[in-house]
SETOR-773033 format. One record per residue (C-alpha): x, z, y; residue number from 1; chain. Coordinates in steps of 0.1 Angstrom, whole numbers, plus 2048, in hexadecimal, padded with zeros to 3 digits. Layout:
[atom [X; Z; Y]; NUM; "A"]
...
# end
This chain:
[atom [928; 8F4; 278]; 1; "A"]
[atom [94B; 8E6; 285]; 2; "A"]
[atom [965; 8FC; 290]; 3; "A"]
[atom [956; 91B; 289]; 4; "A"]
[atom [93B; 912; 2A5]; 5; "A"]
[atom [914; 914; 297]; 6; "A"]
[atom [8FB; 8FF; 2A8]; 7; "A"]
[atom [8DE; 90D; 2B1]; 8; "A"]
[atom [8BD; 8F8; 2B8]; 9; "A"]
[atom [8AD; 8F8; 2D9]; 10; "A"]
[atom [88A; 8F3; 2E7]; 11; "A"]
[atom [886; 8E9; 307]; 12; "A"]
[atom [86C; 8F1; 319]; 13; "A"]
[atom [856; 8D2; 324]; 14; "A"]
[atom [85D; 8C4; 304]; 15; "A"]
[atom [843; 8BC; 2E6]; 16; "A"]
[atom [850; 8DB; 2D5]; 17; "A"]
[atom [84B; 8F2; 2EE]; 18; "A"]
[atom [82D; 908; 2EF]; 19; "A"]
[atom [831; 90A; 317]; 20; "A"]
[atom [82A; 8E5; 318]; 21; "A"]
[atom [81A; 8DD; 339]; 22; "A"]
[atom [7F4; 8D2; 334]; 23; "A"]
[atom [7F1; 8AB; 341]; 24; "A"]
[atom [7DE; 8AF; 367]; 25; "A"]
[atom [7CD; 88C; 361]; 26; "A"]
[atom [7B3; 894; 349]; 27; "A"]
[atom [7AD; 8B3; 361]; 28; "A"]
[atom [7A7; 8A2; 37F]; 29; "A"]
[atom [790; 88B; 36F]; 30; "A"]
[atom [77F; 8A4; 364]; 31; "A"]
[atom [77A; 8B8; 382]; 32; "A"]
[atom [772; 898; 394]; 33; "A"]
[atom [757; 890; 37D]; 34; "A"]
[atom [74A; 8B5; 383]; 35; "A"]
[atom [74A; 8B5; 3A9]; 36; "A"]
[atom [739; 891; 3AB]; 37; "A"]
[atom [71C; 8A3; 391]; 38; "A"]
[atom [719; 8C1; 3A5]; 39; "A"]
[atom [71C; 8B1; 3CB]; 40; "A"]
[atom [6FD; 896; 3BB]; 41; "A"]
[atom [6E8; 8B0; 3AC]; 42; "A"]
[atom [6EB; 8C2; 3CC]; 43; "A"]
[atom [6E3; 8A1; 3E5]; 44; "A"]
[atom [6C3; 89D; 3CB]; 45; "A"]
[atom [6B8; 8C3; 3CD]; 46; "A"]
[atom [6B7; 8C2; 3F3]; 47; "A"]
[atom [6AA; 89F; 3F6]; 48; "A"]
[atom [68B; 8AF; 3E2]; 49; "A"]
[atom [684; 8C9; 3F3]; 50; "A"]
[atom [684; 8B1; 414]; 51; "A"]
[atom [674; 89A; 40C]; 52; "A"]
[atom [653; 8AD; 3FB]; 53; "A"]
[atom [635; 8AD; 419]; 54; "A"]
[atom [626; 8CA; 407]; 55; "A"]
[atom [646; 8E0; 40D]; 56; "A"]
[atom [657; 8DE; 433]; 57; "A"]
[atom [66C; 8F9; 431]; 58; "A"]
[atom [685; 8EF; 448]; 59; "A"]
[atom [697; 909; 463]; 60; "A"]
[atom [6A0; 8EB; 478]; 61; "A"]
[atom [680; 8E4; 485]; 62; "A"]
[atom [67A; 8FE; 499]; 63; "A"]
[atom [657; 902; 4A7]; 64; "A"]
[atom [659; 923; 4BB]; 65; "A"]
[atom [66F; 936; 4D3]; 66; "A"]
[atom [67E; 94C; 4B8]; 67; "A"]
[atom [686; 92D; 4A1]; 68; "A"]
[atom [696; 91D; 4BC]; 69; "A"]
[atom [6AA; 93E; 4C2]; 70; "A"]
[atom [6B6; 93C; 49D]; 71; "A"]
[atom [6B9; 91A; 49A]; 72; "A"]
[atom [6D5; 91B; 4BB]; 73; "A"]
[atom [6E3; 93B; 4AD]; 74; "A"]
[atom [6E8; 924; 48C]; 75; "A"]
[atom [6F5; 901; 4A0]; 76; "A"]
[atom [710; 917; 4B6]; 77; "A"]
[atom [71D; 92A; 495]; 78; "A"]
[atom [71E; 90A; 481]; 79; "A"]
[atom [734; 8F9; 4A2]; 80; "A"]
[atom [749; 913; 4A0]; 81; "A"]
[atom [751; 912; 47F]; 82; "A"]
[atom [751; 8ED; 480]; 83; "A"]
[atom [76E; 8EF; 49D]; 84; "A"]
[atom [77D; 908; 48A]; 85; "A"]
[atom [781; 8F2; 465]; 86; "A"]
[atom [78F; 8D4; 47A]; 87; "A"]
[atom [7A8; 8E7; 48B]; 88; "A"]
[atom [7B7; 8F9; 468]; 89; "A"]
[atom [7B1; 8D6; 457]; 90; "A"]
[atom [7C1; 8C2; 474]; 91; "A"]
[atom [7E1; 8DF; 472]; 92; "A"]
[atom [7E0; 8D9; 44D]; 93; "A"]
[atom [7E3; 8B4; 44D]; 94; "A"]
[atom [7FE; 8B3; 467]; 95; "A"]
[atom [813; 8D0; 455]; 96; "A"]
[atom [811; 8BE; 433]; 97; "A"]
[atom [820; 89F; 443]; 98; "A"]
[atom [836; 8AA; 459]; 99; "A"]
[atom [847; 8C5; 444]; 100; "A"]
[atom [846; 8B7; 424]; 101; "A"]
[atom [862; 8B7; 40D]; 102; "A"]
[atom [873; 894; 412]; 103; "A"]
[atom [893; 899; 3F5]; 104; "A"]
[atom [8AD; 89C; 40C]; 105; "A"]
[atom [8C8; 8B9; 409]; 106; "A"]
[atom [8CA; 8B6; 430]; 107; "A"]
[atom [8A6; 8B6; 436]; 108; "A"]
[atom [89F; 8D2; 454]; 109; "A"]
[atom [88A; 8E9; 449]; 110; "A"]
[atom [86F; 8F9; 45F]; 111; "A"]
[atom [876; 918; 473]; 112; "A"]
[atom [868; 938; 464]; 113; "A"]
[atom [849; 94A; 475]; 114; "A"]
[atom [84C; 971; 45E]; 115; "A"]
[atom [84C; 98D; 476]; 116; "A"]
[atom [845; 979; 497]; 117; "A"]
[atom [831; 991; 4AE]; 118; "A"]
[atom [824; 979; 4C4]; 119; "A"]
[atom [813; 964; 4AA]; 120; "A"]
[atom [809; 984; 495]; 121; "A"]
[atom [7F4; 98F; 4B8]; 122; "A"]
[atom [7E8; 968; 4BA]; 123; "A"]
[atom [7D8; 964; 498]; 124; "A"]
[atom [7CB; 983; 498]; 125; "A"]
[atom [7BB; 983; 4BA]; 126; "A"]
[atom [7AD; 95D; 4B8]; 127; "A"]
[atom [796; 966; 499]; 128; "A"]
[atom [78C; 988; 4AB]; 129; "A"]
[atom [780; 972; 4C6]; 130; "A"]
[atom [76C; 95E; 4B4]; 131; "A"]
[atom [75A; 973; 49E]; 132; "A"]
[atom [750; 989; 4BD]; 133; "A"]
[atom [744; 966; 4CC]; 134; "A"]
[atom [731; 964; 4AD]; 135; "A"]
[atom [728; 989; 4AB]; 136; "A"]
[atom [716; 993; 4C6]; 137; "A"]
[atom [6FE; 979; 4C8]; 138; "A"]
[atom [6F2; 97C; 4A6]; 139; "A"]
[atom [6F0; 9A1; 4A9]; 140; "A"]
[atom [6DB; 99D; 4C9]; 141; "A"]
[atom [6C5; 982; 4BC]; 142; "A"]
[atom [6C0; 996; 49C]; 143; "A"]
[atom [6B2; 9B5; 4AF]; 144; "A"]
[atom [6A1; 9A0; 4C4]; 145; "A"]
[atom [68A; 98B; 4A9]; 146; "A"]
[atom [67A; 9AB; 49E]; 147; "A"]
[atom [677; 9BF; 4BE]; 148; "A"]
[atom [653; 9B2; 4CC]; 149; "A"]
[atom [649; 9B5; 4ED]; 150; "A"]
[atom [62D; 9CD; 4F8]; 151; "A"]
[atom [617; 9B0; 4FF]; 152; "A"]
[atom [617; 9A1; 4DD]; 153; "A"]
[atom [5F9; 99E; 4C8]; 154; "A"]
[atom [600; 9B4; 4A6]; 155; "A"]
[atom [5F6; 9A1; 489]; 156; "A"]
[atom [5F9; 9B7; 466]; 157; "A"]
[atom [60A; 9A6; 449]; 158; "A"]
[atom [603; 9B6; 428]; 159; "A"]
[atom [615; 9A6; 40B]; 160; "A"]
[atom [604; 9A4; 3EB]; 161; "A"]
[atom [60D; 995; 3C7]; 162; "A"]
[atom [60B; 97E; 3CE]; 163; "A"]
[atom [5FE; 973; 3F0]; 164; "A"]
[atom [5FD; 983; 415]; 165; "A"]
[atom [5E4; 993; 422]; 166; "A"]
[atom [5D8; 993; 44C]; 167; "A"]
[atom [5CE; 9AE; 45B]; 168; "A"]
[atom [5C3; 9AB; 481]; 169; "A"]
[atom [5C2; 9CC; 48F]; 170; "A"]
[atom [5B0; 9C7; 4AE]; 171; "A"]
[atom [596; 9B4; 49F]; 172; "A"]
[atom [598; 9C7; 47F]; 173; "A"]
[atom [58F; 9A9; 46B]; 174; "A"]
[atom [5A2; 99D; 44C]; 175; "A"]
[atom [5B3; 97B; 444]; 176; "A"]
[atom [5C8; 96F; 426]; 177; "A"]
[atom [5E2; 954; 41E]; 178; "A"]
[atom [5D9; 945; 440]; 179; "A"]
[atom [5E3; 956; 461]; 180; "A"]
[atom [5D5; 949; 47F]; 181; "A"]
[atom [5E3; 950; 4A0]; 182; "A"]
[atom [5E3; 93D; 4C4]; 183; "A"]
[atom [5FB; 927; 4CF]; 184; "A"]
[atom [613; 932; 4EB]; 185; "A"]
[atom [60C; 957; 4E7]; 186; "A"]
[atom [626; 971; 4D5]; 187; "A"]
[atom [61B; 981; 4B2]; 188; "A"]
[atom [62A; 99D; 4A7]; 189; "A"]
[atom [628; 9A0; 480]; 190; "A"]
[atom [629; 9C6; 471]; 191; "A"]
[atom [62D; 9C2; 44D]; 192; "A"]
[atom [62F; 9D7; 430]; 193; "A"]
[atom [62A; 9D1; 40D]; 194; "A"]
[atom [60D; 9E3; 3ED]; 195; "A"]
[atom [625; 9DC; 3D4]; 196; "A"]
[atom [648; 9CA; 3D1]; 197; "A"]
[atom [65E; 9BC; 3ED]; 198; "A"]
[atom [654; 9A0; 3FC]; 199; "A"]
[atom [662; 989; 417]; 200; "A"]
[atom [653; 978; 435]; 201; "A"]
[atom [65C; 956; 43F]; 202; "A"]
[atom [653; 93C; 453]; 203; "A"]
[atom [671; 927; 45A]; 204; "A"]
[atom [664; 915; 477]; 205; "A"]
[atom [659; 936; 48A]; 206; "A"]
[atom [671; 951; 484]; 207; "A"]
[atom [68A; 959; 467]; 208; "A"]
[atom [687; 96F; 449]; 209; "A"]
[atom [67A; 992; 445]; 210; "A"]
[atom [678; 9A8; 429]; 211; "A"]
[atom [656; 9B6; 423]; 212; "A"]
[atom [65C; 9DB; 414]; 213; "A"]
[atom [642; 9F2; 404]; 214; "A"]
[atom [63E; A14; 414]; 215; "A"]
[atom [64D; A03; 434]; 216; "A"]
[atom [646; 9EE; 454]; 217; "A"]
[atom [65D; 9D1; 466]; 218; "A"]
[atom [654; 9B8; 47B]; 219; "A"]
[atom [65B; 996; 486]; 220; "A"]
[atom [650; 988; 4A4]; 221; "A"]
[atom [642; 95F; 4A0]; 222; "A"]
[atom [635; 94B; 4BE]; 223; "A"]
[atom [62B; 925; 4BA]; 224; "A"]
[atom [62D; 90E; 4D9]; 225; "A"]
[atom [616; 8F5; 4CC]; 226; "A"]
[atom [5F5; 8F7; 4B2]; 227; "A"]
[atom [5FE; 8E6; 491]; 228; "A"]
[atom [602; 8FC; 46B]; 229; "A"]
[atom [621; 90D; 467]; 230; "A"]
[atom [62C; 913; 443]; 231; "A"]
[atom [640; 92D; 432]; 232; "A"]
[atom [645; 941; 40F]; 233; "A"]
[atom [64D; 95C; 400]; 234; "A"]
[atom [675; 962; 403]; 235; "A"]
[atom [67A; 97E; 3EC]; 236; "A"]
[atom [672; 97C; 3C2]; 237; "A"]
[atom [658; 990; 3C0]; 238; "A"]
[atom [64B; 989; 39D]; 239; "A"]
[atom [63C; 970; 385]; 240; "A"]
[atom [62A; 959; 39D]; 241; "A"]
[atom [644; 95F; 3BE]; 242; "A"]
[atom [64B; 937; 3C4]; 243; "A"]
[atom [622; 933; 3C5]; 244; "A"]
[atom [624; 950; 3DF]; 245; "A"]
[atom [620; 938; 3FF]; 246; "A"]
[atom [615; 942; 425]; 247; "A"]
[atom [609; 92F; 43E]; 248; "A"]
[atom [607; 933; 46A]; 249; "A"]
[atom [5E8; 91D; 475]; 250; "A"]
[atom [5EE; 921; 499]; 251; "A"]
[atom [5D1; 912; 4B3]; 252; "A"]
[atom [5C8; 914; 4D7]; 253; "A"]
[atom [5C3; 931; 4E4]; 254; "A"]
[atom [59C; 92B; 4EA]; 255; "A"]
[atom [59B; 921; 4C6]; 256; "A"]
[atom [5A8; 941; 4BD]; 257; "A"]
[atom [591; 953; 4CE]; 258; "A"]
[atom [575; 942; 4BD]; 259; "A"]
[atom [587; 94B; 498]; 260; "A"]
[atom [589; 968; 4A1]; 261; "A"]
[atom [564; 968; 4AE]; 262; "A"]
[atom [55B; 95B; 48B]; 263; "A"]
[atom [573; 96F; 477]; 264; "A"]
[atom [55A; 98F; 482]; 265; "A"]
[atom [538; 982; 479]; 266; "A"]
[atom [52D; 98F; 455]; 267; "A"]
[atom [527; 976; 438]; 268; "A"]
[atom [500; 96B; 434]; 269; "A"]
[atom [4F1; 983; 419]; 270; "A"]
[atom [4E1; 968; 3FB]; 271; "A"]
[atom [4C0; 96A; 3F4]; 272; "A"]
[atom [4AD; 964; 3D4]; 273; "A"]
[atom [4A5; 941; 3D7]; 274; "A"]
[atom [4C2; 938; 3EC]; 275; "A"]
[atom [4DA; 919; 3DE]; 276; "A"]
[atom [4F7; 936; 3E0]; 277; "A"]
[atom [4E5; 953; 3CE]; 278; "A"]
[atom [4F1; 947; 3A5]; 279; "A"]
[atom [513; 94C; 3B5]; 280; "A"]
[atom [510; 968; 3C5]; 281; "A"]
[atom [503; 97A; 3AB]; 282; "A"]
[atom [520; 970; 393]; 283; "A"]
[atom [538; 983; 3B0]; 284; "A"]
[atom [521; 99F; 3A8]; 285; "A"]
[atom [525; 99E; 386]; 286; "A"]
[atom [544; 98E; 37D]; 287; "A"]
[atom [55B; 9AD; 389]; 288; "A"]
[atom [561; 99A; 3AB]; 289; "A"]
[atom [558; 9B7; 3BE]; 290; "A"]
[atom [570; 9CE; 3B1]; 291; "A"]
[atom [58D; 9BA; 3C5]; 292; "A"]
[atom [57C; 9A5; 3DF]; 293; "A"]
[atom [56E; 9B1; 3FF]; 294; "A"]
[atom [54D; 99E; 40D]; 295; "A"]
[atom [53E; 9AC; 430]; 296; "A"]
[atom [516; 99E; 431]; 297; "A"]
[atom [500; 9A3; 44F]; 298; "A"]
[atom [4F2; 9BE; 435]; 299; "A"]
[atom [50C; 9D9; 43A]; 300; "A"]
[atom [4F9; 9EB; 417]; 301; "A"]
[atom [4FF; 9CD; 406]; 302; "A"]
[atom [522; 9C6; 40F]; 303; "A"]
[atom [543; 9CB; 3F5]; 304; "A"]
[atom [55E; 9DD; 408]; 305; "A"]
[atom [57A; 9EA; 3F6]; 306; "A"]
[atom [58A; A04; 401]; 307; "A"]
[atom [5AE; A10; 410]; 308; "A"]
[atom [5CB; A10; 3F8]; 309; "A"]
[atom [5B3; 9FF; 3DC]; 310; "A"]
[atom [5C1; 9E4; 3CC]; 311; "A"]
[atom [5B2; 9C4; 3DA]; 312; "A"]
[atom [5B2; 99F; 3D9]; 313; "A"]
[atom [5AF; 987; 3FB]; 314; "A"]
[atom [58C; 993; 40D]; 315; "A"]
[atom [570; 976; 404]; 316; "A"]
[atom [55D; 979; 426]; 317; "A"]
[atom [568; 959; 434]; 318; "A"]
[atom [578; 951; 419]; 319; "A"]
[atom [56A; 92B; 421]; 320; "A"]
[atom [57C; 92A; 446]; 321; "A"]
[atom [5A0; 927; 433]; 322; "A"]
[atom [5A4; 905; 424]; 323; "A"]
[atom [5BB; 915; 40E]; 324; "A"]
[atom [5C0; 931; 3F2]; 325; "A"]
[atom [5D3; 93D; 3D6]; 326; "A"]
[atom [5ED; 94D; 3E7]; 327; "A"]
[atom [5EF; 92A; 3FF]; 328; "A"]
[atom [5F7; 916; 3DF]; 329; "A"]
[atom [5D3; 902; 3DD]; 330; "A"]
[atom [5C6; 8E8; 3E0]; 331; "A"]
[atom [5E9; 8D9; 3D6]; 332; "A"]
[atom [5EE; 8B5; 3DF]; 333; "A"]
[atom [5D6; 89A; 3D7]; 334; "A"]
[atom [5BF; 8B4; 3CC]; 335; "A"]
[atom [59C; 8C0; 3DA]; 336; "A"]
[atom [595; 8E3; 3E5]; 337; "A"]
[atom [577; 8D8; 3CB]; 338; "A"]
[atom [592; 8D1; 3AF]; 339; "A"]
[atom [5A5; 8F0; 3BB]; 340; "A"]
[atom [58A; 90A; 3BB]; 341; "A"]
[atom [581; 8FD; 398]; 342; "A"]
[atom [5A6; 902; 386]; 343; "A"]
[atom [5A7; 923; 39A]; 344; "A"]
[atom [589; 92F; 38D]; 345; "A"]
[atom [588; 923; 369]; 346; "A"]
[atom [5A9; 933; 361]; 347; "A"]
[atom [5C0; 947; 37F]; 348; "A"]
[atom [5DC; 954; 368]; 349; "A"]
[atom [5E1; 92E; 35E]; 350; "A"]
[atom [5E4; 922; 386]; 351; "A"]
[atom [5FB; 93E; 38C]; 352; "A"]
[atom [60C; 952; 374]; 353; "A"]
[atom [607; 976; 376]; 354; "A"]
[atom [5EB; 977; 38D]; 355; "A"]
[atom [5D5; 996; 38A]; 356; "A"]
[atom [5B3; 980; 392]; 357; "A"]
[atom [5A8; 97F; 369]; 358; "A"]
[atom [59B; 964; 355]; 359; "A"]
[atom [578; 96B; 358]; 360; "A"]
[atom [56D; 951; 33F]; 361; "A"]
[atom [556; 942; 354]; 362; "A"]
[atom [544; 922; 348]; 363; "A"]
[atom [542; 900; 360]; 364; "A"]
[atom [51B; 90C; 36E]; 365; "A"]
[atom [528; 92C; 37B]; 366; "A"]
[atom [54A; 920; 387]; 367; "A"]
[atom [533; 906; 39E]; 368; "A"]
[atom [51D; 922; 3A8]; 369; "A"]
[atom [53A; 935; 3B0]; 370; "A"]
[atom [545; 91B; 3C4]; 371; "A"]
[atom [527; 912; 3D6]; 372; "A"]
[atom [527; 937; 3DF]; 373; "A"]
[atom [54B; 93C; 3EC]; 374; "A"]
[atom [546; 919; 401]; 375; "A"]
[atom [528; 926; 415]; 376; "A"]
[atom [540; 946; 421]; 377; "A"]
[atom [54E; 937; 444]; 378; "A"]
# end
């Protein structure tokens, strides 16, 4: 104290002392550089996966049908648009930075302010209008029009199951699963509905996504131009087992349809006693097969139907026609339908968790019975 005058200490802020010290930004950026090159690799790895596996083309941008190619333009014009539209504000951004940046000069002229201007108020308000309707009214009209099927269409029934679809051809009345086979250059319309959880259709490279509801009907329309198998899955969780819920389009010429469907109508061969399929048979009897899975034979007493609203797995009676099963999952790759049937037999919940096929506890000699049976049903 000199003079009468005390001094009083001060803290400055910035300083060591000060508890409003500014955080160094080094160590941050480092950081968050370190984090964005983790997350943009794990990303580039994830999708270079799911590319690159033959067993899973899932892939919008190979559209195979008119109402891919519809999406996949609807997709392409959007993504130009957007595209135009990140250059322009980037391009604006880049030139602003430089051009009105803050140079340290007390006679630096400083830009003219825009607050209030009508005119540019009506401009940026009218520009993004404009291109959302451009963006708008397409999609709307493409959206009703992938589910609104012509009157000509062949109606195909998909039933979605737990965990595998079900085909239902009405005009034939025959039954199909995992595998639905339809001609090549010919319309489809799909009517789907659901026996117990929501469900979603998809086969990327024939149509888009569609919710299959319980209790309800919607329908997507899927036309191939060319023969070839279509894959798709499940696009909605749906329980335990939902990424081993797979579907598959086998499309084929149209004479070739004719004669599946031709084939799809005959009844199975009823074994007889004596015949290399009649062990098997007998364990479907036995076994509690037949309290799930239909079999039509050419003896209409002897045949297993289960009825209407009854739960029920995939219908057996040309069971041998589909080259594959399980919900579309088997034979994996590298593995025989031999090797498949086998694991699927011995132990279903352990193939796919959940699934309401039991372990039956069946020893090797009936498993190959079994499968000598279910190979002879074509």
């Amino acid at each position: 104290m000199a003079g009468g005058t005390v001094a009083i200490p001060m803290k400055l802020v910035g300083t060591s002392e000060s508890p409003y010290d500014a955080v160094p930004m080094a160590p941050i950026r480092r950081r968050l550089t370190r984090l964005a090159a983790l997350v943009g690799s794990a990303l580039t790895l994830s999708a270079c996966s799911i590319i690159e596996l033959e067993e899973n083309p899932l892939t919008t941008f190979e559209p195979a049908g008119p109402f891919a190619d519809q999406i996949d333009g609807l997709f392409w014009m959007v993504f130009w648009i957007a595209t135009g539209v990140f250059v322009f504000v980037m391009a604006a951004l880049i030139v602003i930075m430089f051009v009105f940046r803050d140079r340290g000069r007390d006679d630096q002229k400083q830009p003219k302010q825009l607050h209030g201007s009508p005119k540019l108020e009506v401009l940026w308000t009218v520009i993004p209008a404009l291109i959302l309707a451009a963006i708008a009214v397409p999609t709307v009209s493409a959206t009703f029009d992938l589910t609104e099927c012509s009157p000509e269409a062949m109606e195909v029934e998909v039933i979605g199951h737990q965990w595998w679809f079900e085909y239902h051809y009405p005009d034939a009345d025959i039954y199909s699963a995992n595998v639905m086979v339809i001609p090549a250059g010919e319309e489809v319309c799909a009517q789907m509905t659901s026996v117990d959880v929501i469900h979603s259709f998809w086969i990327p490279a024939l149509n888009g996504k569609r919710d299959v509801v319980p209790g309800q009907i919607t329908t997507v329309r899927l036309q191939a131009d060319e023969p070839g198998d279509y894959w798709g899955h499940c696009a909605e969780f749906c329980g335990l087992s939902h990424s081993l819920m797979r579907a598959r389009v086998q499309v084929v010429s149209s004479s070739e349809f004719d004669q599946w469907l031709e084939n799809q109508q005959l009844p199975a061969t009823l074994p007889q006693d004596g015949d290399p399929t009649y062990d098997g048979y007998q364990l479907y009897l036995n076994k509690q097969c037949i309290q799930c899975h239909t079999v039509r034979f050419d003896d209409p007493d002897a045949s297993n139907i289960i009825p209407p609203g009854a739960f029920n797995g995939p219908e057996l009676t040309h069971f041998a026609s589909r080259d594959t099963f399980a919900g579309a999952i088997l034979p994996e790759e590298d593995q025989s339908r031999s090797e498949a049937l086998k694991a699927w037999l011995a132990n279903p919940p352990e193939v796919k968790p959940g699934s309401f096929m039991p372990d039956l506890a069946l020893t090797e000699q009936e498993i190959d019975a079994l499968i000598v049976w279910l190979e002879s049903l074509e």
